[in-house]
N, C-alpha and C positions, 0 to 999 in steps of 0.2 A: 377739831384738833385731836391728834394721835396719840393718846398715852404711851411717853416711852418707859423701857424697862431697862433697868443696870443692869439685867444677866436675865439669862436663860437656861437655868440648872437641868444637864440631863443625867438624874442619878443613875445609876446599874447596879443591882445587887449583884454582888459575886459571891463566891463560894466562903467566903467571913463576914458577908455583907458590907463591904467595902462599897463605896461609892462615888460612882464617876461624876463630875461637876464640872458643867462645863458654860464657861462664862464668857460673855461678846461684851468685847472692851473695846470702842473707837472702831465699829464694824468687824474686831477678829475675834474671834474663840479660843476661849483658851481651858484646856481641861485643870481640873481639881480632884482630888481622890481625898471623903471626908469618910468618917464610919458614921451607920445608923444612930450610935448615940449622941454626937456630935448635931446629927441633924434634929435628935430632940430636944437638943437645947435652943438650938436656933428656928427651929418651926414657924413658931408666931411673928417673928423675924423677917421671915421671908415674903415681903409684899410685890412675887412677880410669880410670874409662869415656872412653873417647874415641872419634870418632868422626869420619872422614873421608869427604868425597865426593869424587871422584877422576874426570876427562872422560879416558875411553880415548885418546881423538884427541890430545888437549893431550899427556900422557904418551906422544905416539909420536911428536910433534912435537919434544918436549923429549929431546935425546939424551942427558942426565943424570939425566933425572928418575925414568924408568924402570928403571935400575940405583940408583940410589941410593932406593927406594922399596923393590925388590925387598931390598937388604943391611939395609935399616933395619927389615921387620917379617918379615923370612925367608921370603920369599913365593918357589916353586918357579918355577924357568922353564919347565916345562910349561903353568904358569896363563897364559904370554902368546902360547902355541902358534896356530894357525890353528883347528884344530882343536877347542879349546875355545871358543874364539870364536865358533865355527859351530853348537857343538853347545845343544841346545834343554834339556837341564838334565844336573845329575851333582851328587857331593857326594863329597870328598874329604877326611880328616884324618891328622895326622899329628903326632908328636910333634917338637920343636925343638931344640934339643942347641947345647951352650956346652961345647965338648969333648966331655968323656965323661958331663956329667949334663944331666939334662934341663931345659931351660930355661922351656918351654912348650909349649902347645896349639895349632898353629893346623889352618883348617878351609877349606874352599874348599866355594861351592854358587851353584849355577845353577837358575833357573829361569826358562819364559819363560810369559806368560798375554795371550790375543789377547782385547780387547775390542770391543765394538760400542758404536760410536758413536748418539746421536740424530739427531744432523746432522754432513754429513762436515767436516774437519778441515781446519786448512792446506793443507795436501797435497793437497784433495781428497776424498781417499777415506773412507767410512765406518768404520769400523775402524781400533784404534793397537795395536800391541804393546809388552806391558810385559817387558823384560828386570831381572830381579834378578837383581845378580851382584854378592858380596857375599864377604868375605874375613875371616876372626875369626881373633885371638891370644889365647890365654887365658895366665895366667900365674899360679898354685896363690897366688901373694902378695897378688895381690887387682885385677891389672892387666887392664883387657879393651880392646881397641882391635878397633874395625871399621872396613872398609874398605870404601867401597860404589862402585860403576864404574856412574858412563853413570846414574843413579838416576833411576826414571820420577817426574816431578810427585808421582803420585798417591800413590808411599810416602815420597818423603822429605818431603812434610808432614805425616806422621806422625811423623817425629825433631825433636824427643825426644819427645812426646807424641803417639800412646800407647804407642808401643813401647818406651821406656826411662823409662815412669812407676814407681814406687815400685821400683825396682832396690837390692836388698838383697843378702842373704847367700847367697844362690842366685847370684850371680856370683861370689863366692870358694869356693864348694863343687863347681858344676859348668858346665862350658864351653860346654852347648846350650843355657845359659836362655835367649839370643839369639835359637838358631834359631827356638825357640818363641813367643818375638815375631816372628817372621818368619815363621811357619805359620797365623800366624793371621791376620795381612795377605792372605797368597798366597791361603788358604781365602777370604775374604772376596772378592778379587777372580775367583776363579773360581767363588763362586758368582755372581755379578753379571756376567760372560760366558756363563756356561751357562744362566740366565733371561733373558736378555736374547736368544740365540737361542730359547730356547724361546719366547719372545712373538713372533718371526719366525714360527717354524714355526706355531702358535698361528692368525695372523694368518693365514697364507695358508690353513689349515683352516679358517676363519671366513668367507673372503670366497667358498671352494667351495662351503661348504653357502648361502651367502645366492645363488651364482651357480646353485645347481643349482633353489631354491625359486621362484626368479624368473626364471627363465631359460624361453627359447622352442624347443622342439627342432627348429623349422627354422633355428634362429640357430647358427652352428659356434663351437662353445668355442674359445678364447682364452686359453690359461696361460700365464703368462710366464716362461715356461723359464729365460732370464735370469737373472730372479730366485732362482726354486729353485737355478742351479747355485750364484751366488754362496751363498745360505743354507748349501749343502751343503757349500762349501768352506770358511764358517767352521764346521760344525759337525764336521768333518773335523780342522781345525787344533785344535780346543777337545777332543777326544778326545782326540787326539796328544800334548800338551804336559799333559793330567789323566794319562794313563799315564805318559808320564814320572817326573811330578810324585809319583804314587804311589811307582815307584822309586825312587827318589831318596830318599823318606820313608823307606822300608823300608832302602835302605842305610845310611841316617841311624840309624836306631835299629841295625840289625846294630853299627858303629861304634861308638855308644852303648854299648851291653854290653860292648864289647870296652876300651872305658873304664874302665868300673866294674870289670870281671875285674879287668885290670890293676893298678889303682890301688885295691885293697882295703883300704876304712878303718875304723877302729875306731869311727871319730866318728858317733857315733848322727844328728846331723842331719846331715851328709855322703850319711849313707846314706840319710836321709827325703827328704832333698833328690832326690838321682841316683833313688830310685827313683817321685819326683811327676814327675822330666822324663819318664825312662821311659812313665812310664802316659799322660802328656801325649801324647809323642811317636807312642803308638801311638792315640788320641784322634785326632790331626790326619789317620794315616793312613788311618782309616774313616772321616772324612769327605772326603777324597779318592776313596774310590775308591766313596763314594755319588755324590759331584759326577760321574766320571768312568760311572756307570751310568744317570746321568740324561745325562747328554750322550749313550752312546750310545743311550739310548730316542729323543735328539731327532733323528742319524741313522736311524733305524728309519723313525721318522712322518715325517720327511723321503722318506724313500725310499719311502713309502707312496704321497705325495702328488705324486711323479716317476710313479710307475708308473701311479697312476689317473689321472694327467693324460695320459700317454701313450694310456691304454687308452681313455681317453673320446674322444680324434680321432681313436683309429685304429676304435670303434666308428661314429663320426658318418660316416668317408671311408667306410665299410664301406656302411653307410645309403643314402650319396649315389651306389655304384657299384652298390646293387643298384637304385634307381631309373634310374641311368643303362642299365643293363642291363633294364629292362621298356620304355623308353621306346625303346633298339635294337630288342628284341622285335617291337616293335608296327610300327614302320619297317620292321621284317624282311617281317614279314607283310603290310604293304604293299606291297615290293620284290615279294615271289612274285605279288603279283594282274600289279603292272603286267608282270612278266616272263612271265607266265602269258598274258594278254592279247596282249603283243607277238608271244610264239611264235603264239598262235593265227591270226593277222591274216598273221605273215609269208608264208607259200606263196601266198596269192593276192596279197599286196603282191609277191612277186617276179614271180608270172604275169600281173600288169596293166604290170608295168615292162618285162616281157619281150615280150609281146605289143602294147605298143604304143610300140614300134622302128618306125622307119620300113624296117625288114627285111624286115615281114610286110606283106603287101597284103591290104584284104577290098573285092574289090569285089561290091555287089549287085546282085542280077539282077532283071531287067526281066518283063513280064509273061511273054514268048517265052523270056527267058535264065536261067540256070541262078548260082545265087550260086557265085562264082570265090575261094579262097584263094591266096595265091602268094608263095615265099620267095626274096627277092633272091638273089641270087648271091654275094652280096657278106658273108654272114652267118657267113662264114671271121674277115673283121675284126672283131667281137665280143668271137669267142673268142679269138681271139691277142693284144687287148689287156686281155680282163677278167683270162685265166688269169696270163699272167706278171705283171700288177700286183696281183693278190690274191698271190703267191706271194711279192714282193718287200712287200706289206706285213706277214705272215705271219714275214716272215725277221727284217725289222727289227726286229719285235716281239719274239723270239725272244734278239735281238744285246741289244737295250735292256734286258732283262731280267737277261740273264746278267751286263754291264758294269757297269750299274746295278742293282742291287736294290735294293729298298724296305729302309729301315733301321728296323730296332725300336722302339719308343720308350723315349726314355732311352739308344738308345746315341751312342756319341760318335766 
């Protein structure tokens, strides 16, 4: 038999801490707007599911509202740490104490899950992150209050349907029936981030093979690097917060056990109960850490598709320098005729430049006369101006080389 409930309060702190109450009477809902003190009066009051949405900011803004939130559902002031704040998920419980016996159950869990966008977002950017962070009181009489901080769009229009549809006796028997609506939201949105890059990755392997079948190999590939790194960095972030997520699972159930140890009951559905969360609980965590081995396969093909992009420009540059290297070749080979040629030509090019100095005299002889050669005197100035300005070009050349050298290419 189903325990039913007069209402199902969904509070909202606003910006005075106003609170939204929203009550199902004869199947309809009807809201209530009560304040935080209001609800301290009636607290103990409240023997059904309740349920709060809570803006972090407002609560840091408001210098009462956060102590007086904390004293009212016994919530640890480590949960308002830095540190927690920062961290990318965890799950913590602990039992509540009214002196010496115990009052309650509550539970602290974090998780965070990066989506992609179709089109990017206010912001800009393609991608949002979903923080769920989320705070349970259980209380063995039948009272469950959740607390949800900073709540993304996309889960809190799932409160109360479908997360807290047909909620029965599985709330007075065990404290994770919550999480387990809550595992099966987070599952569903990380499978819809981890397909959603895998149609990235998908996509950029579709557009290589179309580039490679129609492509021209004098035309230089073109990957947009860009792109893959962004891909890789959500697929980087999407592994990270599925690991996580796995742990967190796993300490969830470790906890779990450490529940039922404890609190060992004679009551036969107590225990049919604790032991369907159980087997649930361990349900949610192999499909986590399938999501979390499909994500890294979509890192793998990513990093596939980095490397053969890499390898493909560095095979094309490779191509283009061994052409650049036949077409020096052949230049080269050119170079040796003309320097071959030049050498050959040089000794009478110097002995026609030397011999026809006005230095040297050729006079010719007459029918009587004898043909006369004759070397000025003067042929001392020649050599005192060729040698020492070949010497001082020689030097220069020498100085210019050693002051300045030719620089590498590429150095700086």
């Amino acid at each position: 038999m189903k325990r039913r409930f007069r209402r199902l309060p969904i509070l909202d702190f606003g910006q005075e801490c106003v609170i939204k109450l929203l009550e199902k009477n004869n199947g309809a809902w009807r809201e209530n707007n009560t304040s935080l003190t209001d609800l301290e009066q009636k607290i103990s009051s409240l023997h059904e599911l309740c349920v709060i949405f809570a803006q972090a900011k407002q609560l840091k803004e408001c210098q009462e509202c956060r102590p007086r939130l904390s004293k009212l559902f016994q919530i640890s002031s480590s949960f308002w740490a830095k540190h927690c704040k920062r961290s990318n998920g965890y799950f913590r419980s602990e039992d509540s104490y009214e002196g010496d016996d115990i009052s309650g159950y509550n539970a602290w869990c974090r998780f965070q899950v990066k989506q992609i966008l179709p089109h990017p977002g206010p912001d800009g950017k393609p991608y949002t992150w979903l923080n769920i962070n989320i705070i349970t009181r259980w209380v063995p009489t039948g009272q469950n209050i959740i607390i949800s901080f900073d709540t993304p769009t996309a889960l809190k229009m799932h409160f109360p349907d479908p997360i807290l549809d047909n909620v029965g006796e599985d709330s007075t028997h065990d404290p994770y029936w919550i999480h387990l609506r809550l595992l099966e939201e987070l599952t569903a949105f990380h499978d819809e981030s981890v397909w959603s890059i895998r149609d990235l990755v998908r996509d950029t392997e579709t557009k290589r093979s179309k580039a490679k079948a129609l492509g021209n190999s004098l035309q230089p590939p073109n990957p947009d690097y860009l792109h893959l790194h962004e891909v890789a960095r959500h697929a980087g972030h999407s592994t990270e917060t599925l690991g996580v997520a796995v742990q967190t699972v796993e300490t969830m159930i470790t906890q779990h056990n450490l529940f039922i140890k404890e609190r060992n009951s004679t009551n036969s559905r107590s225990n049919m109960i604790r032991n369907q969360t159980r087997s649930r609980l361990y349900y949610y965590s192999q499909m986590l850490q399938g999501q979390k081995a499909r994500s890294e396969a979509n890192k793998e093909r990513l990093q596939n598709e980095i490397t053969l992009a890499f390898n493909t420009v560095a095979q094309f540059d490779s191509g283009v320098s061994v052409q650049i290297g036949h077409a020096a070749q052949s230049d080269s080979a050119a170079m040796r005729t003309i320097a071959f040629l030049t050498l050959a030509f040089l000794p009478a090019t110097f002995i026609c430049a030397v011999f026809s100095m006005t230095f040297f005299n050729f006079t010719p002889g007459g029918p009587e006369q004898a043909e006369k050669w004759s070397v000025s005197d003067k042929i001392w100035i020649y050599w005192v101006v060729a040698v020492p300005l070949t010497g001082i070009t020689v030097t220069s050349w020498a100085i210019w080389q050693r002051y300045f050298p030719v620089k590498p290419i590429g150095a700086r």
